[in-house]
PATOR-336496 format. One line per field, with one value per atom (N, C-alpha, C): atom name; y, z, x. Coordinates in steps of 0.2 Angstrom, whole numbers, plus 5000, padded with zeros to 4 digits. Example, Ala and Ser with C-alpha at 12.3 -4.5 7.8 and 13.67 -1.06 7.14 Angstrom:
<recs>
atome	c(N; CA; C; N; CA; C) $
north	c(4972; 4978; 4984; 4989; 4995; 5000) $
up	c(5039; 5039; 5039; 5035; 5036; 5039) $
east	c(5066; 5062; 5066; 5064; 5068; 5064) $
</recs>
This chain:
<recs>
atome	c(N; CA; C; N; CA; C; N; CA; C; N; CA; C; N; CA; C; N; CA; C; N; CA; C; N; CA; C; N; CA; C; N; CA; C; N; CA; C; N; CA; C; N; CA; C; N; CA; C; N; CA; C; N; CA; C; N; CA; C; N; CA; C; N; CA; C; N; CA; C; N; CA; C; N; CA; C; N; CA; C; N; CA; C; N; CA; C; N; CA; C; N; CA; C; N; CA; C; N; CA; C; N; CA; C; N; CA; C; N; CA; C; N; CA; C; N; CA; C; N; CA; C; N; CA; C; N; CA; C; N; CA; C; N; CA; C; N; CA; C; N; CA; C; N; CA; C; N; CA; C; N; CA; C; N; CA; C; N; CA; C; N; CA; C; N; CA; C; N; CA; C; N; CA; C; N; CA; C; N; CA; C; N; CA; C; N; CA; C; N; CA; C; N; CA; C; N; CA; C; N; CA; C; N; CA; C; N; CA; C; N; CA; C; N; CA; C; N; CA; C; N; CA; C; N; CA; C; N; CA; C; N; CA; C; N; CA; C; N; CA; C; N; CA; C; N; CA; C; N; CA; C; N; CA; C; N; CA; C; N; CA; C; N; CA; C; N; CA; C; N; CA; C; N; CA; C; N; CA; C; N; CA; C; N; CA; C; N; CA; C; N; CA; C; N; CA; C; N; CA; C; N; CA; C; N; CA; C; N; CA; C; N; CA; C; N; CA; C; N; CA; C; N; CA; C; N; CA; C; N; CA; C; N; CA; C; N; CA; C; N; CA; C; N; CA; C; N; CA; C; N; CA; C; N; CA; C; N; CA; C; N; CA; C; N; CA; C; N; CA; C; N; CA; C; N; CA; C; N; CA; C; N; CA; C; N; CA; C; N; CA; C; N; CA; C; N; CA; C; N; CA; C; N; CA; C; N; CA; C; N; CA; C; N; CA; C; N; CA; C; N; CA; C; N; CA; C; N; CA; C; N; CA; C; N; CA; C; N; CA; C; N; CA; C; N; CA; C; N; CA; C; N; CA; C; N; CA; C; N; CA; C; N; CA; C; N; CA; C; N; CA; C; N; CA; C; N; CA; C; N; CA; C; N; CA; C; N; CA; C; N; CA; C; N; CA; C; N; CA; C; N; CA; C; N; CA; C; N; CA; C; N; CA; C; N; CA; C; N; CA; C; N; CA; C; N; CA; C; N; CA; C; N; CA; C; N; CA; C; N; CA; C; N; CA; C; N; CA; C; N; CA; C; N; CA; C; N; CA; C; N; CA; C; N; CA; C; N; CA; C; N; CA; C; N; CA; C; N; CA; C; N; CA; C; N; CA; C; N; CA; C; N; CA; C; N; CA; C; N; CA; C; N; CA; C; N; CA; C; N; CA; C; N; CA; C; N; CA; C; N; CA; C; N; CA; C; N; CA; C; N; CA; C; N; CA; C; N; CA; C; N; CA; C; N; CA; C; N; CA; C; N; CA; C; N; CA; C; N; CA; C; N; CA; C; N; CA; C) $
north	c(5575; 5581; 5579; 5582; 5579; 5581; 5584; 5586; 5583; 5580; 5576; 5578; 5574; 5577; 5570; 5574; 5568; 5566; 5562; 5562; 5561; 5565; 5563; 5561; 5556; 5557; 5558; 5563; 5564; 5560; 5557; 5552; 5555; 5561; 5560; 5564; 5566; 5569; 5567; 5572; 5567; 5564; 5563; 5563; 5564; 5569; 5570; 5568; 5571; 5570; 5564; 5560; 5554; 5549; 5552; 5548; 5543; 5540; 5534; 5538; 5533; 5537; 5537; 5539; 5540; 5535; 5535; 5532; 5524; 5521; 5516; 5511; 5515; 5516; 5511; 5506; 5501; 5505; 5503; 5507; 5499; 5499; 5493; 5485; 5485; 5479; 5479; 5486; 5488; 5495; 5496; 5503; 5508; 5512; 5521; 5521; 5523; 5523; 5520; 5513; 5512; 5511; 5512; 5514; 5522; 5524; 5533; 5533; 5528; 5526; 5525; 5518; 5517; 5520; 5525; 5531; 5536; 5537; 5541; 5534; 5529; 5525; 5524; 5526; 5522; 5528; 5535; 5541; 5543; 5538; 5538; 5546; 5546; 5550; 5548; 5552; 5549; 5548; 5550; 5547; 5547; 5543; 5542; 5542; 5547; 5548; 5549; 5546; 5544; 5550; 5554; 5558; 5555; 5554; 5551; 5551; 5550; 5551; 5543; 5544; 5538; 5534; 5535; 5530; 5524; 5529; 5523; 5518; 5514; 5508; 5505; 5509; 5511; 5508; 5502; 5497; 5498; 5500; 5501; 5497; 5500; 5493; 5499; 5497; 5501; 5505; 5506; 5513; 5517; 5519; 5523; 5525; 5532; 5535; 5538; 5538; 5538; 5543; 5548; 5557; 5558; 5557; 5556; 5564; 5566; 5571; 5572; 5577; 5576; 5579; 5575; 5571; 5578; 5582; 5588; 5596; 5595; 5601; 5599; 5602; 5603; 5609; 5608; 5612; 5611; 5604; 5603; 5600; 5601; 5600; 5604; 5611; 5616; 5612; 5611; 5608; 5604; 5599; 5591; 5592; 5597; 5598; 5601; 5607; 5609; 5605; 5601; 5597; 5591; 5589; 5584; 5588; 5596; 5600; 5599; 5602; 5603; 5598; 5591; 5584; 5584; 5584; 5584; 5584; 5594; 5600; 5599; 5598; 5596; 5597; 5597; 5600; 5593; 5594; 5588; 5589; 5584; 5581; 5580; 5583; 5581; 5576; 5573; 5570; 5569; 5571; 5569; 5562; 5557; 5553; 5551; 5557; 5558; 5559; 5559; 5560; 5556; 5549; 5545; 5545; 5548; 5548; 5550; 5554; 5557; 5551; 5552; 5548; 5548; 5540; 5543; 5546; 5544; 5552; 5556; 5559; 5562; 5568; 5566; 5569; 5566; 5562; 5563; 5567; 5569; 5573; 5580; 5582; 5589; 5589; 5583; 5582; 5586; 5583; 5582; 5591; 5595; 5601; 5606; 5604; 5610; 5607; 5613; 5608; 5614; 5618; 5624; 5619; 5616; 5615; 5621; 5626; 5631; 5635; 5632; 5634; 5631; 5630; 5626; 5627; 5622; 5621; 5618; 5623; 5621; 5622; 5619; 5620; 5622; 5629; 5632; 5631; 5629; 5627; 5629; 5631; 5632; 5635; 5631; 5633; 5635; 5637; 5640; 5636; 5637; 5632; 5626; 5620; 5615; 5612; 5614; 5614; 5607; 5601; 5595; 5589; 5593; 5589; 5593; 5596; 5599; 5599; 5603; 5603; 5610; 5608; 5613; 5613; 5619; 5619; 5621; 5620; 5622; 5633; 5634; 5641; 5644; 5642; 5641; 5641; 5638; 5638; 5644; 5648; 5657; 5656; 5657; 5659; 5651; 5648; 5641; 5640; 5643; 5643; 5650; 5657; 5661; 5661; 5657; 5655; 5652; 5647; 5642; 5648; 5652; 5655; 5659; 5662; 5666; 5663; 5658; 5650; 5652; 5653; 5655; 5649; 5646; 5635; 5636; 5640; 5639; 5638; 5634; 5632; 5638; 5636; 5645; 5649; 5653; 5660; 5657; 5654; 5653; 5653; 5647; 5650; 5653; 5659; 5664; 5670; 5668; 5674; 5670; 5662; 5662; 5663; 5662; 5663; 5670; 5674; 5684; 5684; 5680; 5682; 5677; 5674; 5671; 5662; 5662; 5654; 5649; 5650; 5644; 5650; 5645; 5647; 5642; 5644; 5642; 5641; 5633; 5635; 5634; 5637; 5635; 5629; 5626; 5619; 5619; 5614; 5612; 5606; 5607; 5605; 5597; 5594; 5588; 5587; 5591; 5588; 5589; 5592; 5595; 5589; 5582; 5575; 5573; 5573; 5573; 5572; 5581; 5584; 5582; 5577; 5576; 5572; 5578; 5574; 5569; 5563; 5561; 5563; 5567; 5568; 5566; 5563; 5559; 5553; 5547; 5544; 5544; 5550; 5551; 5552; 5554; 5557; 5549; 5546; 5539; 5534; 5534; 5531; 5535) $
up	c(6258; 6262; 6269; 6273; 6281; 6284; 6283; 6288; 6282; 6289; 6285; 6280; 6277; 6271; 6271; 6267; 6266; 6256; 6255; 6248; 6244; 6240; 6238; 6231; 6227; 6221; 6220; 6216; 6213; 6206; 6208; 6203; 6203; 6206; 6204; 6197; 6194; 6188; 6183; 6181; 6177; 6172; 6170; 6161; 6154; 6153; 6148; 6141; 6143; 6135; 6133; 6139; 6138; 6135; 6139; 6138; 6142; 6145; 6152; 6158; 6162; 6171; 6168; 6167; 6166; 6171; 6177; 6183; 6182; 6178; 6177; 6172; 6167; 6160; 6161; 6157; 6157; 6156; 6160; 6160; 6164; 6159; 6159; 6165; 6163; 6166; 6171; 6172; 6181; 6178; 6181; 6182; 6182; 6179; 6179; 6187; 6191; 6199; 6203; 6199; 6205; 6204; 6196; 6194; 6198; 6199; 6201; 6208; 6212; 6220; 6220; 6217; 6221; 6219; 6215; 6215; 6220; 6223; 6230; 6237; 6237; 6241; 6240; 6235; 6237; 6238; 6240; 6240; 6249; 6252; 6260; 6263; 6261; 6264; 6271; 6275; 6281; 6281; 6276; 6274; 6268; 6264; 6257; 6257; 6253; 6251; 6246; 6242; 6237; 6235; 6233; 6231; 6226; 6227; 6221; 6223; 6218; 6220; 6223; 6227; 6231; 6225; 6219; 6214; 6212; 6212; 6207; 6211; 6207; 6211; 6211; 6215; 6219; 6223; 6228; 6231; 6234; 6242; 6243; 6249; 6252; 6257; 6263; 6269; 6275; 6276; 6273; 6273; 6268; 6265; 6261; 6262; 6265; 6267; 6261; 6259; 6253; 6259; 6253; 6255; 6247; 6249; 6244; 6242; 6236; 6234; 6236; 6239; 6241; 6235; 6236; 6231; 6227; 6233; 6230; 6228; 6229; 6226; 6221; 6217; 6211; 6212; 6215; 6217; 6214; 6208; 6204; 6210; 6206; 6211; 6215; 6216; 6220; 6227; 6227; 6234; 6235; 6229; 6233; 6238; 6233; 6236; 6242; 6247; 6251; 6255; 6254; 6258; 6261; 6258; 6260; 6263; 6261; 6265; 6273; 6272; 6279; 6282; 6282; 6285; 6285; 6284; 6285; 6288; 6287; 6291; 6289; 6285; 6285; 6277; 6275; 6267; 6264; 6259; 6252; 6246; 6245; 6236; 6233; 6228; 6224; 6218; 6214; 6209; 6207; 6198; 6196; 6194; 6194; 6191; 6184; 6180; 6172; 6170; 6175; 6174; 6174; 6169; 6170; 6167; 6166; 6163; 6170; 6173; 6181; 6186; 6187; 6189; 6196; 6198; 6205; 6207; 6203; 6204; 6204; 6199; 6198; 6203; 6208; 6214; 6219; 6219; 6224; 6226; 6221; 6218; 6221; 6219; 6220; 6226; 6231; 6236; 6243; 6239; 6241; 6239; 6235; 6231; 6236; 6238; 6243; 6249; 6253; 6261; 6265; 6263; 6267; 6268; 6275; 6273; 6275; 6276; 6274; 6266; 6262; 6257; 6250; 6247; 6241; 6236; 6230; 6226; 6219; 6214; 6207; 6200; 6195; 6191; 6187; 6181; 6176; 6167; 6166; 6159; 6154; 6148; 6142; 6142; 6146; 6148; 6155; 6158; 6164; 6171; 6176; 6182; 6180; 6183; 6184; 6190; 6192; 6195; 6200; 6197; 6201; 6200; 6198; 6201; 6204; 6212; 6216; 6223; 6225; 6235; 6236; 6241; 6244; 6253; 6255; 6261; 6266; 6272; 6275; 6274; 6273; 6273; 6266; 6260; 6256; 6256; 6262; 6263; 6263; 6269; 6265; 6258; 6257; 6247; 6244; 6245; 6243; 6245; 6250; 6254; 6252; 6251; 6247; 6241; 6238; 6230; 6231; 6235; 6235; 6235; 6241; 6242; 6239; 6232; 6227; 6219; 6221; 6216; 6210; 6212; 6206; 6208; 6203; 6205; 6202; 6200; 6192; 6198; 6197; 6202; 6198; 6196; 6193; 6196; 6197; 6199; 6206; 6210; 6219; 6218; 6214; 6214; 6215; 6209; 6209; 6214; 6217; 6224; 6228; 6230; 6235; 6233; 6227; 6226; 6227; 6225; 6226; 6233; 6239; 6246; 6249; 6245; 6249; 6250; 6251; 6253; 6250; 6242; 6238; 6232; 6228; 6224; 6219; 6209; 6204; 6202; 6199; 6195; 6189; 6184; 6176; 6176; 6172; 6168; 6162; 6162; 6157; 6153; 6148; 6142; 6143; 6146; 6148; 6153; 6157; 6164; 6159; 6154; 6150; 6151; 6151; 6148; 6154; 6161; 6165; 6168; 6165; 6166; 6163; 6155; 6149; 6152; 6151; 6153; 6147; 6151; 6146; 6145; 6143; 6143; 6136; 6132; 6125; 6123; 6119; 6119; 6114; 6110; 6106; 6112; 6116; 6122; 6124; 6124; 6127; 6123; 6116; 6111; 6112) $
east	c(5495; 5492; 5493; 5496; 5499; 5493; 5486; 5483; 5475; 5472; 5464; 5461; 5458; 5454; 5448; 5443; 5439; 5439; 5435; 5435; 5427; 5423; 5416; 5419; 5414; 5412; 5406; 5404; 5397; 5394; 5391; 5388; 5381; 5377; 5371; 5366; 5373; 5368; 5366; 5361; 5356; 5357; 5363; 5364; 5361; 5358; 5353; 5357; 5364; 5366; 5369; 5367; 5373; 5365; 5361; 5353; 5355; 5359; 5357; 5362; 5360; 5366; 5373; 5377; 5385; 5388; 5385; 5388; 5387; 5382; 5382; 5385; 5387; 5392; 5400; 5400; 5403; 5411; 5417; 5423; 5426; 5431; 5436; 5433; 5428; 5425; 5422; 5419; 5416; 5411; 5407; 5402; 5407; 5406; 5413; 5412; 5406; 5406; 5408; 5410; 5414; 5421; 5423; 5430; 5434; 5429; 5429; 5432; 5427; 5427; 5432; 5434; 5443; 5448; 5447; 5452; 5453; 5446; 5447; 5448; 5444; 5449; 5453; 5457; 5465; 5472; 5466; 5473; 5471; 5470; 5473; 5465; 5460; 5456; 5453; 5452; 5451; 5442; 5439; 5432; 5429; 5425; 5424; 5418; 5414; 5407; 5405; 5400; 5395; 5389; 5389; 5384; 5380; 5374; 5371; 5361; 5359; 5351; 5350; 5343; 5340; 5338; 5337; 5337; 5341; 5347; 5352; 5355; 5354; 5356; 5365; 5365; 5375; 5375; 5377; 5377; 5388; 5388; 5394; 5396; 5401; 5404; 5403; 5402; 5401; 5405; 5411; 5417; 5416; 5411; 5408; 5402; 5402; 5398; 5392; 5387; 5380; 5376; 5378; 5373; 5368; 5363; 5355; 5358; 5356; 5351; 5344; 5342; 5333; 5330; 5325; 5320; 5316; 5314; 5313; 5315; 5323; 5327; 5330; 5332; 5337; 5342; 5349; 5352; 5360; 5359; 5364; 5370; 5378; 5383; 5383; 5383; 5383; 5379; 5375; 5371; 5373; 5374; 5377; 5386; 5388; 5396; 5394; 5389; 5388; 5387; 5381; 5378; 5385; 5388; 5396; 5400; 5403; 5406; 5402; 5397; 5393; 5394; 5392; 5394; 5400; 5405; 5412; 5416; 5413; 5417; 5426; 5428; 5436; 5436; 5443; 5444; 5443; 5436; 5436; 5437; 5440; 5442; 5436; 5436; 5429; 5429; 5425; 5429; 5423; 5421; 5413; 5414; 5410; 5409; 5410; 5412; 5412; 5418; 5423; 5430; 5436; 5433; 5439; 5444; 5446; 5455; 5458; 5454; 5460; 5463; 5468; 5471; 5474; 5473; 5475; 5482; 5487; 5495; 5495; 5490; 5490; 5485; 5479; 5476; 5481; 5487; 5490; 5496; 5499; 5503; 5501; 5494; 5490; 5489; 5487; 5488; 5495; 5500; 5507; 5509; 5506; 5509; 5505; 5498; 5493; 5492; 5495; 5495; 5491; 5488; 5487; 5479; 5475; 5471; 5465; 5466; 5461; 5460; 5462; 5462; 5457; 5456; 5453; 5458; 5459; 5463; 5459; 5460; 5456; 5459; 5461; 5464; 5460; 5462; 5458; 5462; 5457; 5458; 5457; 5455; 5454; 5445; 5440; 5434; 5432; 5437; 5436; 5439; 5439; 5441; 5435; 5439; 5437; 5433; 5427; 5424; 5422; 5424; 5422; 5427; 5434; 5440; 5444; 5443; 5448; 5445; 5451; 5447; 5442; 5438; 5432; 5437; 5436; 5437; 5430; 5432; 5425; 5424; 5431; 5432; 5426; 5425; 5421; 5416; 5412; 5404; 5401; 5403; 5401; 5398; 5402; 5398; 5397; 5397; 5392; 5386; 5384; 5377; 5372; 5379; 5375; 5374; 5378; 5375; 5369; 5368; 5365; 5356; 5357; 5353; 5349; 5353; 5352; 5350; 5352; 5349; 5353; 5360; 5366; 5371; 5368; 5372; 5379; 5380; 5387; 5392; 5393; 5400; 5408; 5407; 5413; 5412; 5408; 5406; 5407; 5407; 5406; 5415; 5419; 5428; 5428; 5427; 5430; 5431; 5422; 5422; 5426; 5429; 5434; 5440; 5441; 5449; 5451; 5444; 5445; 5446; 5441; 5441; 5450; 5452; 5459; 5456; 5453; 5448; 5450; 5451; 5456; 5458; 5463; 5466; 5464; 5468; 5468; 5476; 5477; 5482; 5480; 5485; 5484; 5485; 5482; 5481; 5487; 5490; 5496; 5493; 5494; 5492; 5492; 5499; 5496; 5492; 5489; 5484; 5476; 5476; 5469; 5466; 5470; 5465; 5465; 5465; 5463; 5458; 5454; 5450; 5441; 5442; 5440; 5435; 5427; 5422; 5420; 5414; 5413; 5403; 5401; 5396; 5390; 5395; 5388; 5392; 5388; 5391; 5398; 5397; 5404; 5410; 5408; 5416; 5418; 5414; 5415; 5418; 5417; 5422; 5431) $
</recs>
């Protein structure tokens, strides 16, 4: 991408079905969070941020910027994505915590393929767009703050009104990017 972008991973969710943090979850000899992390440091973002609660014990180097969830909203990915857009102001890469098959070619590739940076860019798959591995533009905030407002978190539904209004676009999903996308959310997904 020839024009700045930032990068977040969201590691703040709760894991209920995983029963412990996901983010803490042993992945080839390190915490998944910080397997996730140097996937976004190492695809050239001119800033790298941590979404996670004041709880978890996520421990980063001073080039990694840590934006808390507050302690008393539950406003899901949908707020923590706004809240990083609004700090930013510039197009970000989202990347959940949960998604380690994706790889970094692979977001560099997507990178190299969308250069419009008033745009957003999301891949739709078999369950819908992929809501927390693509880019948000600050073009987007409009209707992420009034979802936010109307307490309609579904990150799909906020797409689809920017891809209707021009703000970002979908492409289809190719059978080989689907494993990509493959959350890991119980411990079966993790075997």
């Amino acid at each position: 991408m020839s024009s700045s972008f930032a990068a977040v991973l969201l590691a703040g969710g709760r894991s209920t079905r995983m029963k412990q943090d996901k983010a803490l979850l042993h992945w080839h000899g390190q915490e998944l969070w910080q397997a996730q992390l140097h996937k976004l440091q190492s695809i050239g973002a001119a800033r790298v941020l941590l979404s996670c609660r004041r709880e978890q014990p996520l421990f980063v180097s001073d080039d990694v910027e840590i934006i808390h969830d507050p302690a008393d909203v539950d406003d899901g990915p949908l707020g923590a994505i706004t809240r990083c857009l609004e700090r930013v102001q510039t197009p970000l890469l989202v990347l959940a915590v949960d998604m380690p098959w994706m790889t970094v070619a692979f977001l560099r590739e997507q990178l190299g393929k969308h250069e419009n940076p008033d745009q957003g860019w999301f891949f739709r798959g078999p369950h819908g767009d992929e809501a927390l591995a693509g880019m948000y533009v600050p073009a987007m905030l409009p209707h992420m703050r009034q979802a936010l407002s109307e307490k309609n978190l579904k990150l799909q539904h906020v797409i689809e009104a920017c891809v209707h209004s021009g703000s970002a676009v979908t492409n289809q999903m190719s059978d080989d990017q689907a494993a990509f996308f493959h959350n890991v959310n119980t411990p079966a997904d993790l075997k």
